[in-house]
C-alpha positions as CSV (number, residue, x, y, z in Angstrom):
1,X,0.0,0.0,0.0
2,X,2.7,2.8,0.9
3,X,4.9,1.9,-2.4
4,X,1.4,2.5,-4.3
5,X,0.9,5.7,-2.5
6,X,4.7,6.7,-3.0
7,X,4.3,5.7,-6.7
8,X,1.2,7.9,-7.3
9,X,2.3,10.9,-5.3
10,X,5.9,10.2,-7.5
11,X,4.0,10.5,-10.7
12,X,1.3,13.2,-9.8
13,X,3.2,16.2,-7.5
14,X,0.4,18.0,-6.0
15,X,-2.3,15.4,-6.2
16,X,-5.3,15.8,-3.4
17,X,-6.1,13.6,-0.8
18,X,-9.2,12.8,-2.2
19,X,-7.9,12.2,-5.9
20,X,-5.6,9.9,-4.2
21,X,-8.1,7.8,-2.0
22,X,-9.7,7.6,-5.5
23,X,-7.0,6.0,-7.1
24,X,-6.1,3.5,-4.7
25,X,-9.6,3.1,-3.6
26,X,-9.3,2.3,0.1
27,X,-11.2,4.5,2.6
28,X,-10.2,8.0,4.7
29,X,-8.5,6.5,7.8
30,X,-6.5,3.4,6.2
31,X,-5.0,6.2,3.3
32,X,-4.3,8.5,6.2
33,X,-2.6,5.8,9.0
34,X,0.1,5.1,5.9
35,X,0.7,8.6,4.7
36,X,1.5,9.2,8.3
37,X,4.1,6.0,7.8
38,X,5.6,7.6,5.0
39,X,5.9,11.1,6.1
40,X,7.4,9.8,9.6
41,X,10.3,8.4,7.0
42,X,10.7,12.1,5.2
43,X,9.7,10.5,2.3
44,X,6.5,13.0,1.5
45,X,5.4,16.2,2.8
46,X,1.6,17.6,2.9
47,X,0.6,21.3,2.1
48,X,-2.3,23.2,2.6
49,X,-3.3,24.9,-0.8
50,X,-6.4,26.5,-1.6
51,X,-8.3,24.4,1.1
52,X,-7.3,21.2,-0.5
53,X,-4.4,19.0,1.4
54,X,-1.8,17.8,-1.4
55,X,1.4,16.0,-1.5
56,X,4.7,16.1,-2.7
57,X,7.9,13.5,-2.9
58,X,10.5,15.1,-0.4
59,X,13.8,15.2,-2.9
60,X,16.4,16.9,-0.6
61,X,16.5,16.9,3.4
62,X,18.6,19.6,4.9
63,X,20.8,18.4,7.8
């Protein structure tokens, strides 16, 4: 499940929550229990824009 959600977020910078919980078609609290997993490895970051949450791949981690 997190590779898929990795893999989508890879290929679509910027994409919504809810346009991803449409792609992998799994409900609200089972997509957000693994994005925390990811994010707790600096792997993606979320951002509020426009009242929609989206994410992006991290690419560069400052020390």
């Amino acid at each position: 499940m997190r590779q898929k959600i990795f893999q989508i977020v890879c290929d679509n910078p910027g994409i919504s929550f809810s346009k991803l919980g449409q792609h992998l078609k799994v409900n609200e609290s089972t997509l957000r229990y693994h994005i925390a997993r990811i994010e707790k490895n600096d792997a993606l970051l979320h951002m509020n824009r426009e009242n929609h949450i989206i994410f992006l791949r991290v690419t560069m981690r400052i020390p």
